[in-house]
C-alpha atoms as one frame of an Amber mdcrd trajectory, in Angstrom:
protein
  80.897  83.895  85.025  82.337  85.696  88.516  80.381  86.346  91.355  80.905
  87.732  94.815  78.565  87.222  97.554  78.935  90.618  99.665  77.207  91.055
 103.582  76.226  94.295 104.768  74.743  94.666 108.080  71.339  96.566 107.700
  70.151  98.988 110.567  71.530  99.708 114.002  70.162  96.450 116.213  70.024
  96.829 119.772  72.192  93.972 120.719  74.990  92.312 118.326  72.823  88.733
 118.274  69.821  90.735 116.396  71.602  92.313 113.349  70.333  91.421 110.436
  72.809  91.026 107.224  71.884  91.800 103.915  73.599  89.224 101.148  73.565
  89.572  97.651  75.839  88.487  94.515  77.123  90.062  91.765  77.664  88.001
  88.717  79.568  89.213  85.173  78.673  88.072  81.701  81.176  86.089  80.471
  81.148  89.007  77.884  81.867  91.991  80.379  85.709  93.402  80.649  87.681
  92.086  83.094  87.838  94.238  86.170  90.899  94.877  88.349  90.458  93.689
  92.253  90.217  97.703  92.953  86.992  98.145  90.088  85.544  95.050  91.721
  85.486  96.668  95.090  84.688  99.994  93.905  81.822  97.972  91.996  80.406
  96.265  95.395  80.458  99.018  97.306  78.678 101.435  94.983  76.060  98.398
  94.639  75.877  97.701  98.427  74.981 101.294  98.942  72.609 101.617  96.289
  71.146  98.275  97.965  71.138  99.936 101.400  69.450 103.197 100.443  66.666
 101.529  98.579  66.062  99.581 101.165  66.040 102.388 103.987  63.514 104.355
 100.932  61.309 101.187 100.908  60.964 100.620 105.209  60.481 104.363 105.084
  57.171 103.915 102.935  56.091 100.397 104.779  52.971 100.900 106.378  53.639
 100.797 110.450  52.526  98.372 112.621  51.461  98.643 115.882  50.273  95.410
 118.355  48.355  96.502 121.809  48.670  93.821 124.621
């Protein structure tokens, strides 16, 4: 088995210190094809977007909080 750990930074933070990074791996069965470096990166990008939009779809849904001093 391969596997790739990819980061993605999620969201826009206000500062640099406060971004958050996403990290995931991919890993092949020993029975998949081999992939060329260039389908591997197609692969992981296609997968880090499909990440990043289903996480944007689930925030988008999260109930809101709100604290009150």
């Amino acid at each position: 088995m391969s596997g790739k750990t990819h980061e993605k930074p999620c969201g826009t933070p206000a500062s640099p210190e406060k971004s958050r990074t996403l990290k995931f791996s991919i890993q092949l069965d020993d029975a998949a094809p081999e992939l060329s470096p260039a389908q591997l990166s197609n692969l992981e990008s296609v997968l880090s977007e499909a990440v990043a939009q289903e996480i944007a779809r689930s925030l988008r849904f999260a109930p809101k909080v709100e604290f009150y001093a």
